[in-house]
N, C-alpha and C positions, 0 to 999 in steps of 0.2 A: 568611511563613516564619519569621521573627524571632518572632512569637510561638509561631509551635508550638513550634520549638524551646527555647524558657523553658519551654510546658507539658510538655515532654519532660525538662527539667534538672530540673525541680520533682519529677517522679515517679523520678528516679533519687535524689534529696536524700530523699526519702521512706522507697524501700530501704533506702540507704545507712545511714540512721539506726538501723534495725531488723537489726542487724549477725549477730544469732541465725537469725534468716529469709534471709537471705543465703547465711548458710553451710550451713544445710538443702537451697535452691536448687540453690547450686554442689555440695555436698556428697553429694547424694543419689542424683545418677548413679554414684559412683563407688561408695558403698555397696551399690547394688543390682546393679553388673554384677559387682561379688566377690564376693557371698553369695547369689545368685539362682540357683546351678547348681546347681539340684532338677531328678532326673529323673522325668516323673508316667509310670506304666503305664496307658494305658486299651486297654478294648476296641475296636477298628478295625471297622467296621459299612460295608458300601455305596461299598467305597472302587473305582474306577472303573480298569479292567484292560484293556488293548488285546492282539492275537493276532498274530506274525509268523512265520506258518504255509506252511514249505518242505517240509514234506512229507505234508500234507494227505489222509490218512490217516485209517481210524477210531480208532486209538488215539489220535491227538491230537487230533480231535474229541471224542471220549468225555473227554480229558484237562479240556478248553476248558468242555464243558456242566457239569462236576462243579466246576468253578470260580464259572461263572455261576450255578449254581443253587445255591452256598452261601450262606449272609446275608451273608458278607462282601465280594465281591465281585461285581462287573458289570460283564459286557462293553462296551466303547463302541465299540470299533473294530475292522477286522478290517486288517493291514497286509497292504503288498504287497514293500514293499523296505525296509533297513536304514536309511534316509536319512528315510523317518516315522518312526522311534523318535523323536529327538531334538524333531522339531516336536510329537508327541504329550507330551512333558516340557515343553515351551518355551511350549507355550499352555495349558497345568494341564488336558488333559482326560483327562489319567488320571496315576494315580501308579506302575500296574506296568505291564510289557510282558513277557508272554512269547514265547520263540522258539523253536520246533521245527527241526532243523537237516533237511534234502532227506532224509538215510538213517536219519529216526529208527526208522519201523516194519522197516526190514531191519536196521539195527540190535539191535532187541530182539529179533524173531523169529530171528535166524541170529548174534550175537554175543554176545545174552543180555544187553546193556546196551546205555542210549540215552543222549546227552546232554539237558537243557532247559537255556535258560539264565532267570534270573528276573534283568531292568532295574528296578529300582526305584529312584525321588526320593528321596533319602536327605537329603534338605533340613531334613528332619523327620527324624532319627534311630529317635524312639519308633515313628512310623509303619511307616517302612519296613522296621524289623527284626521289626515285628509281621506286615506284610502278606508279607515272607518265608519267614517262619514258617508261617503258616496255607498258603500257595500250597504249600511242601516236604510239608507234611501228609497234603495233598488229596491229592499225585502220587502221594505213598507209598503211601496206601488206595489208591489203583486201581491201582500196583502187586500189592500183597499180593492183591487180587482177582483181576489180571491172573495172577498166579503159582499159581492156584488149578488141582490135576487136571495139575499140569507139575514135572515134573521137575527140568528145565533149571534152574538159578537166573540168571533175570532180571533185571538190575538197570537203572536209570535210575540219571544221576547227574545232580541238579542245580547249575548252574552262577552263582551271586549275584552280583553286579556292585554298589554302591551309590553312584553318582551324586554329585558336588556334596560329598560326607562322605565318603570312603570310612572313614575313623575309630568314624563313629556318636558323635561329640559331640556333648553334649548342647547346648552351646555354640551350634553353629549354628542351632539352635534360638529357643535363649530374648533371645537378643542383640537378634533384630529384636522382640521384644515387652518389653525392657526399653525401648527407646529409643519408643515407642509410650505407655507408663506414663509415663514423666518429662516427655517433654512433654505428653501431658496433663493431668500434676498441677503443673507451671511454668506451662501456658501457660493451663491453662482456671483451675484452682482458683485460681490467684494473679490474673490477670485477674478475675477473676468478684467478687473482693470491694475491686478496686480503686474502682468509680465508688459502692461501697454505703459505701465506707470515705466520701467526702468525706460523703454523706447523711446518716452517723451522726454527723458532727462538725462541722456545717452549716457547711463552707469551699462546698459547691456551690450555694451563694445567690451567694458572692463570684465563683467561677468563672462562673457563668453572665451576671455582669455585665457580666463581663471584656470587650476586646475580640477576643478568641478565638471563633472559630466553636464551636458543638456538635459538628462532625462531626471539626475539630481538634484538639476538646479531648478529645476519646472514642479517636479515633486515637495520643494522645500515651500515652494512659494505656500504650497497647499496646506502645510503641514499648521499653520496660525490660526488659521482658519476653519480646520476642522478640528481642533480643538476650544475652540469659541464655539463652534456650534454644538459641541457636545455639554457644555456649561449653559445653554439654551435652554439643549433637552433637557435636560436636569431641574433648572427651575422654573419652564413649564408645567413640567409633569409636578412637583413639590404645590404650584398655584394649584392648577388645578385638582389634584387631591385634599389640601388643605382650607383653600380659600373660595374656589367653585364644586366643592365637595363631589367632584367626576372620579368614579372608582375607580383603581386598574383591576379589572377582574380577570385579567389573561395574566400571562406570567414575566413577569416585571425585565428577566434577562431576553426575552426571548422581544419584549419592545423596544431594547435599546439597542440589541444586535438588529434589528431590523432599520432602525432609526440612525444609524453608524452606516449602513449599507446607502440606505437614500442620501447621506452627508457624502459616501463618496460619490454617489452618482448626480450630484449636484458640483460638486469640485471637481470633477473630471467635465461637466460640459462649461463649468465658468473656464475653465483651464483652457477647453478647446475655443472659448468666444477670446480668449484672450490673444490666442498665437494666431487668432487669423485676422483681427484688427491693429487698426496702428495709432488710435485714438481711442482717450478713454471715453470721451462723449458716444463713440461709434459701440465700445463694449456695454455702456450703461443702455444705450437704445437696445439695444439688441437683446439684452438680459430682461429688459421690461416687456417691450412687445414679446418676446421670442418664448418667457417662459414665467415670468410672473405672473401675467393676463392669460395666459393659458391654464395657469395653475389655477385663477378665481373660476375662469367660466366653465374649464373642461374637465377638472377633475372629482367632478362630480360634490362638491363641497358647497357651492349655493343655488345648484339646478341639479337634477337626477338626468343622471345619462342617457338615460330614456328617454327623455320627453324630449331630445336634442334629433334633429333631422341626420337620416343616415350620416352622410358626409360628414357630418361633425362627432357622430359617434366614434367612426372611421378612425379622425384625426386625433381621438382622445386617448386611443390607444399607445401612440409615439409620447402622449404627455406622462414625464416620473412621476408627479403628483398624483397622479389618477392611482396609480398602483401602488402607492404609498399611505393612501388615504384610505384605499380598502385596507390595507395592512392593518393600519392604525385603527379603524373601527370594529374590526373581527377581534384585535387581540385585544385591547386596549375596554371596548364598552361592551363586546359580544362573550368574550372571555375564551374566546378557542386556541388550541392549540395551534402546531406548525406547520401538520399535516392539511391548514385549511386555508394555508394562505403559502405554499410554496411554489404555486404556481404564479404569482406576485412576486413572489421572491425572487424566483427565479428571471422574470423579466426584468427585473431592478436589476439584477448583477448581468446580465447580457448586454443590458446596456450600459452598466459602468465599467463595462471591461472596451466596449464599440467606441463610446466615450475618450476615454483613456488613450487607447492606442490613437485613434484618432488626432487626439492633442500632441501627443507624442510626435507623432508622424508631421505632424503642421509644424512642429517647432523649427524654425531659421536657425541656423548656426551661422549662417554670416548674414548681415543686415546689407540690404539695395542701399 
């Protein structure tokens, strides 16, 4: 224990000396959660719509197929009581819900107005004011149709709700995919060119002589560095509760055990980009293509996974970020418990144990 911990001091004496990279380290969270409140417009494609239909009727069946049958939306579910809204939000299998109240066709037919109401995940701002948007549209055309050869003026009034945001900040949004970037660029990029730094300046002939294990001296490397990124999380989350006024309405231990978990599984793959390159230029390329650029496009943080062509959906599943970021939006702006995000969790630690051994397994004990 006595000597990890010297190869633990050694790589914070290392840091420490590099006082400019430090403060990029610490510095870089705070930069990016103040200057990162860009809102993107995209087009919403296939986004997944459930039915809570009391008055089942042909107009709100003709309402429902005119919805399913546009590109943007698809039915998943058809409700029976008030009490599945919430679970159809709570397990991501749809992002809207609409509701037909028991009087809606006597309503239109003999009052001349109906209510809907449109539930939309407002977790995602962009999203849901988009799938708003198109759903109010829909209703309208098959009013104006409905109003066709009558007289009477008909009107439907729909009723919007938006979930988790009622705001529509953008904030709620980008906050779980800042914290997803920074440590993956503390924990992989800086990792990754840690065990290529000794190779390029042949101390790892001396280290390996050492009486230090391989698997403790590779573990030590890690150990700086995931505690920088925990000092991260920490004043992320302090900005954005204080200064971008983002709740945590989930349960504050249960974000940072989970946020600890992706710190290792970002250390265990810089670990692995480390022992299998022998340049740090070759570790930085790799860390950038390989899992930064993956993290902006794929894990769903400035495009919805949806609207991405199978094959890339595919590929988005091997990405940490992706399942790190659902993490972070369920507990962090949705407010759920553990039981709604353990099957995320679950993949986060299968691959930091794949990870891990992996890096392990690549590590030379004697250098070509």
């Amino acid at each position: 224990m006595k000597q990890f911990l010297s190869c633990v001091k050694k790589e914070f004496r290392h840091i420490l000396r590099d006082m400019q990279t430090l403060l990029i380290l610490l510095g870089m969270p705070v930069v990016l959660i103040l200057i990162f409140g860009f809102a993107l417009t995209t087009e919403v494609k296939n986004s997944k719509f459930a039915v809570l239909d009391f008055s089942k009727d042909a107009s709100t069946r003709a309402i429902v197929n005119e919805l399913d049958a546009s590109r943007y939306f698809d039915q998943v579910a058809e409700l029976h009581t008030q009490g599945e809204v919430e679970k159809m939000f709570h397990t991501g299998k749809a992002r809207m819900v609409i509701i037909f109240p028991p009087s809606f066709a006597s309503d239109l037919q003999h009052v001349n107005k109906a209510p809907v109401q449109i539930i939309a995940d407002a977790s995602d701002p962009n999203v849901a004011t988009t799938l708003t948007g198109y759903a109010s549209n829909i209703i309208m055309d098959y009013l104006d149709r409905y109003k066709q050869n009558r007289k009477l003026p008909f009107t439907i009034h729909t009723q919007v709700r938006m979930l988790y945001n009622p705001q529509l900040k953008g904030t709620y949004n980008f906050v779980p995919g800042v914290i997803s970037m920074v440590l993956m660029l503390v924990c992989t990029m800086m990792t990754a060119i840690t065990v290529v730094r000794e190779k390029e300046t042949g101390t790892m002939e001396v280290l390996l002589v050492s009486p230090v294990s391989p698997v403790k001296l590779v573990l030590a490397k890690a150990v700086p560095y995931a505690l920088i990124s925990f000092i991260n999380i920490i004043s992320i989350l302090l900005l954005s509760v204080y200064i971008l006024e983002v709740p945590i309405h989930g349960n504050l231990l249960l974000l940072l055990s989970e946020s600890i978990l992706f710190t290792l599984t970002c250390l265990s793959f810089g670990l692995l980009i480390s022992t299998a390159t022998n340049s740090q230029q070759m570790s930085m390329f790799i860390s950038l293509t390989g899992l930064f650029l993956p993290t902006l496009m794929l894990s769903g943080f400035l495009f919805p996974i949806e609207n991405m062509p199978v094959i890339l959906q595919l590929i988005s599943n091997i990405v940490p970020a992706r399942w790190y970021y659902q993490i972070v939006r369920a507990v962090m702006i949705e407010g759920l418990p553990f039981s709604a995000v353990w099957k995320e969790t679950l993949i986060l630690s299968g691959m930091t144990v794949l990870l891990l051994f992996a890096a392990l397994k690549n590590f030379k004990i004697r250098l070509a």
